[in-house]
Structures are given as C-alpha cells and as structure tokens.
C-alpha positions in Angstrom: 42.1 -99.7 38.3 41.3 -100.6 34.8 43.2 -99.0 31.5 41.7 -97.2 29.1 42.8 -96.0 25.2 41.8 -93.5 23.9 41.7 -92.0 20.4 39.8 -88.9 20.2 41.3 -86.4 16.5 44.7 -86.3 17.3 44.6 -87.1 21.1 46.0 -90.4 21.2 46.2 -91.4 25.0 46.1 -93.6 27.7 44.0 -93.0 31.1 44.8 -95.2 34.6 41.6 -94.8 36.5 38.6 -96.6 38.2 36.2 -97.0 35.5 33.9 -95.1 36.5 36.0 -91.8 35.9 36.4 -93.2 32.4 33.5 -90.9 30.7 34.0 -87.8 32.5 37.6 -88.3 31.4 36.4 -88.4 27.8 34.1 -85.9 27.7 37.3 -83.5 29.3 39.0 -84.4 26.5 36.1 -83.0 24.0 35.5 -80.2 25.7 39.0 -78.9 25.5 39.8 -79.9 22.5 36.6 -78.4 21.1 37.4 -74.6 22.8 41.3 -75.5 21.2 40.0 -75.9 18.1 37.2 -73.2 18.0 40.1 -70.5 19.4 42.8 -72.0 16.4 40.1 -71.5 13.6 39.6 -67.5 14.4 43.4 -67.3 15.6 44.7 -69.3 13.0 48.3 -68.2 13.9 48.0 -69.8 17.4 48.6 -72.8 16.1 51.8 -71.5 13.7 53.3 -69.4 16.4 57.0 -71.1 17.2 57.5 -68.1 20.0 55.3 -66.9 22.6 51.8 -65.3 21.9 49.6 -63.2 23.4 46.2 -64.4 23.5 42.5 -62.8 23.4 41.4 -61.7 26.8 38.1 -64.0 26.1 40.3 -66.9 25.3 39.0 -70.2 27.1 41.1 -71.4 30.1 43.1 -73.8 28.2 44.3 -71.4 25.5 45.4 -68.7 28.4 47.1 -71.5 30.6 49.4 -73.0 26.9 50.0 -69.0 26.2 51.3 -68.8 29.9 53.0 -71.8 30.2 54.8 -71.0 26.5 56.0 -67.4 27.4 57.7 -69.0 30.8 59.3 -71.4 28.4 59.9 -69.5 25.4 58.3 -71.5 22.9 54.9 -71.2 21.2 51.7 -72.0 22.8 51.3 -75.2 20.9 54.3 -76.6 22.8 52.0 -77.4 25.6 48.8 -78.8 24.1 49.6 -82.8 25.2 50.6 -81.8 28.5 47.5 -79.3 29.1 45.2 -81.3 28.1 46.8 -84.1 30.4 46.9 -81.8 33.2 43.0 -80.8 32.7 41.6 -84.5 32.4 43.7 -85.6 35.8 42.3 -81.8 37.3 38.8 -82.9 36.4 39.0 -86.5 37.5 40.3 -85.6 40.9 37.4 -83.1 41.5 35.4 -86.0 41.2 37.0 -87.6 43.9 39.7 -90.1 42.1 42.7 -90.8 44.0 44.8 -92.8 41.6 44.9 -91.2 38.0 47.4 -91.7 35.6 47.2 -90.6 32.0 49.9 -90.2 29.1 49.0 -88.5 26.0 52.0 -89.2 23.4 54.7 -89.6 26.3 53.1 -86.6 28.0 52.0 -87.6 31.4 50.1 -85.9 34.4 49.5 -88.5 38.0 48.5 -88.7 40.9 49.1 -91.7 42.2 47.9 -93.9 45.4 50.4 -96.3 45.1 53.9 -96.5 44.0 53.8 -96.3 40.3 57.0 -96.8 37.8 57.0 -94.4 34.7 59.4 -95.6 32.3 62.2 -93.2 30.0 61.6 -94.2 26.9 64.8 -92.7 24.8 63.7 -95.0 21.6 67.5 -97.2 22.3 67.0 -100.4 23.7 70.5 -100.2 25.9 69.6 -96.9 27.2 65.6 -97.8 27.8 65.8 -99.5 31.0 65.2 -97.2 33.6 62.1 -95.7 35.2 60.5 -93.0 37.6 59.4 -94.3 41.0 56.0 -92.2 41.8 54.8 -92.2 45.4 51.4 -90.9 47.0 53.3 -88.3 49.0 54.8 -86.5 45.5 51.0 -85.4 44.9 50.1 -84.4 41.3 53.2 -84.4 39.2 54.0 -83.9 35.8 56.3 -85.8 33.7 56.3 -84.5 29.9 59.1 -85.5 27.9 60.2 -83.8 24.0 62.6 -86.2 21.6 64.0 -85.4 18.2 64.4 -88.5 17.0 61.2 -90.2 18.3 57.7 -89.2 17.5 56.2 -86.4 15.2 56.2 -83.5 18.1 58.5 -80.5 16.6 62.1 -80.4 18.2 65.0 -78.3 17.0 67.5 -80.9 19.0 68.8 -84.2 18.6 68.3 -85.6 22.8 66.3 -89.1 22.6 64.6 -88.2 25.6 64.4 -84.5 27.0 62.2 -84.9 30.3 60.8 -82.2 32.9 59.3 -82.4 35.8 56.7 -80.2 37.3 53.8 -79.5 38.9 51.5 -78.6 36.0 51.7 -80.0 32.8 51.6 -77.1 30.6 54.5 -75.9 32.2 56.1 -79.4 32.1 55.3 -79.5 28.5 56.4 -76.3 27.1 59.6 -76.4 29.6 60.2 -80.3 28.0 60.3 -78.4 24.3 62.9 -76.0 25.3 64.7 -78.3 27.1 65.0 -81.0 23.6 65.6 -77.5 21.6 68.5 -76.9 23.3 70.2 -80.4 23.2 72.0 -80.4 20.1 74.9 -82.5 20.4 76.3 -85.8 22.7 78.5 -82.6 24.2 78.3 -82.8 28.5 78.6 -79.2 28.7 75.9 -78.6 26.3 73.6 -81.2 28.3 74.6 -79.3 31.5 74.1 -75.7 30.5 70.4 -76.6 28.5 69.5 -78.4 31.9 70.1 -75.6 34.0 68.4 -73.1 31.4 65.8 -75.1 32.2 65.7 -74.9 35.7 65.6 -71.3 35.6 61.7 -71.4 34.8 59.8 -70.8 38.2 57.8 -74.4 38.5 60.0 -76.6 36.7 61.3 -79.0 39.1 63.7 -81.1 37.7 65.0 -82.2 34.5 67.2 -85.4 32.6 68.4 -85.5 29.5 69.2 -88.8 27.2 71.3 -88.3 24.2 73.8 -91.2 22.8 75.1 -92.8 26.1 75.3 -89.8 27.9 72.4 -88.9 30.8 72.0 -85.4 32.2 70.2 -84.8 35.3 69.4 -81.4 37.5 66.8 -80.4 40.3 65.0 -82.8 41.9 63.8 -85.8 40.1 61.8 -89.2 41.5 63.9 -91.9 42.4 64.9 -93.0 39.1 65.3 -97.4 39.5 65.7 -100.2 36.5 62.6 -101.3 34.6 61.6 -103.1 31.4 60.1 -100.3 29.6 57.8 -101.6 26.9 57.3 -99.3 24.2 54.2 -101.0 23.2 52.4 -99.1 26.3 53.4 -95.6 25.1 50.3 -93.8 23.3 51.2 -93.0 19.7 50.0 -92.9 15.9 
C-alpha cells in the first residue's frame, strides 16, 4: 500500500491504495469535481443553499446523490461534497478490483479495508485526541465523516470538537455529520444525547459520537473505539 496526497482546487485529500489505483483515483476526482462545478455555475444557488434543494432532473450523479443525502439530513446539498466525493473515488477504485482503499478528504473518510486499520478522532485537544476507530475487513465499505466547529473551515452552527457519523455511504455520512455538529451547542449531556439520537433517526446512519469539552457522546453502533496517538499532521487540510 503506498500513500498518496493529493491537491486537486479545493480537494485536499489523502488516498491509501496500491499504486497502481493511484491515477484512476485522480482522474475520479476531476471528473466529479468537473460535473460539480459545471452544475454550481448554471445553479449558482446550489452552492448557497443552507437547506435542502431540489435538483434538475438532468443533474449528474453526484449532484442528485449530495441533494438526496442533504434532504435525509436537513442540510443543504453542499454539506456532503467531501464525503461524496470520497465515497465515489473508493466506489470507482473498488470496481477496479482494489481491496484495501482508504481515503480522507479534510477528516472526511470512506474505506474498505483488508486489514485492521485504526482511524483516529481528531477533536483538535491534545487530552481528548487519543482514541481511534478499529476498522476490520468484515465491516465492508464504511463511512466515517466527521463536522467540528472549532476546527477547520467546513460551516457548523455548533461548538462539538468532533461530531462523527458512521454510515454506509458517505454522502449520507457527511450531511448526517453536519447536522449532528449543528445541533451540539453546548458541553450540556442532555443536549449531546438528544442531537445523537436526532441523528440516528436518519435511515442509513449507523452510529454516531460526539466530543465537546471533556464530555463524549456515543449512540448506535460504532467500531471498536481503542487508544491511539493520533497525529494531526496526517489529517488532509489547507
């Protein structure tokens, strides 16, 4: 497996592969960022939309899968563009036959993995930064997409360090991660509780933990969750 990073506009990501997935991997990345773009510059309000849209019914398959994924959600479409464009690189690499494929675009991460693989919670606090995801074979593709607001530039009404939600798609996971940070306002348990099982009313979300302050919040079904060093250096960002 060899690590690749990748900087393509403002897709600033990491891909886990065998190297020779690398380009097909890259040239996924164009070509859905290209029909994004094209579909934003004659629907300029796709990109603006903080609530769910309806989209053209010629819109490319990427623009249709964000509107769906924002309307389970509740959030506009953009709110799943890292995580759908995650999920479509891992799609296309395992129709090429890839068996391990990891690949994190700003914290937003889509696997399938052929051997245990840790993902680390990054909340941005180096006491509460110490524990990761244990991935296995038999969890098949799996989504992992994570919404902060007080670490990155991704839009969040809440103050969670670390909102996570796992899923099976990432657009889902995405969107569903966004609601999830918008609803975490405050270090109050109750809060934590009822935003986590708002969340888990969306059909496909499968789990969800929440990081705010000291306090973790956790609901559904989550991977093993064991101590790690997690090195923010690794984490794909601007």
């Amino acid at each position: 497996m060899k690590r690749l990073d990748i900087r393509i506009k403002e897709t600033i990501a990491t891909l886990i592969s065998e190297e020779k997935y690398h380009k097909a991997a890259l040239g996924e990345i164009r070509k859905q960022r290209a029909r994004l773009e094209d579909y934003i510059a004659a629907h300029p309000e796709f990109k603006e939309a903080l609530e769910p849209l309806q989209v053209t019914e010629d819109a490319p398959e990427i623009i249709k899968r964000m509107a769906h994924a924002a309307k389970k959600a509740g959030v506009g479409p953009m709110a799943a563009v890292a995580g759908g464009i995650s999920q479509m690189v891992v799609e296309k690499l395992i129709s090429l036959g890839a068996e391990h494929v990891v690949f994190e675009n700003g914290g937003d991460i889509v696997l399938r993995v052929a051997k245990e693989t840790a993902v680390g919670i990054y909340t941005g606090q180096a006491e509460t930064s110490k524990y990761a995801f244990l991935i296995r074979p038999e969890h098949g593709l799996l989504a992992i997409c994570t919404s902060s607001g007080v670490v990155g530039h991704s839009l969040s009404f809440g103050k969670a360090n670390a909102a996570t939600v796992i899923a099976k798609d990432g657009f889902l996971a995405d969107a569903a991660a966004t609601l999830l940070g918008n609803l975490v306002k405050s270090e109050r348990r109750q809060e934590v509780q009822s935003a986590i099982e708002r969340v888990l009313e969306i059909e496909g979300v499968l789990g969800a933990v929440v990081s705010i302050g000291n306090l973790w919040g956790i609901g559904g079904w989550v991977p093993q969750i064991v101590k790690a060093d997690v090195d923010e250096t690794l984490i794909s960002r601007g």
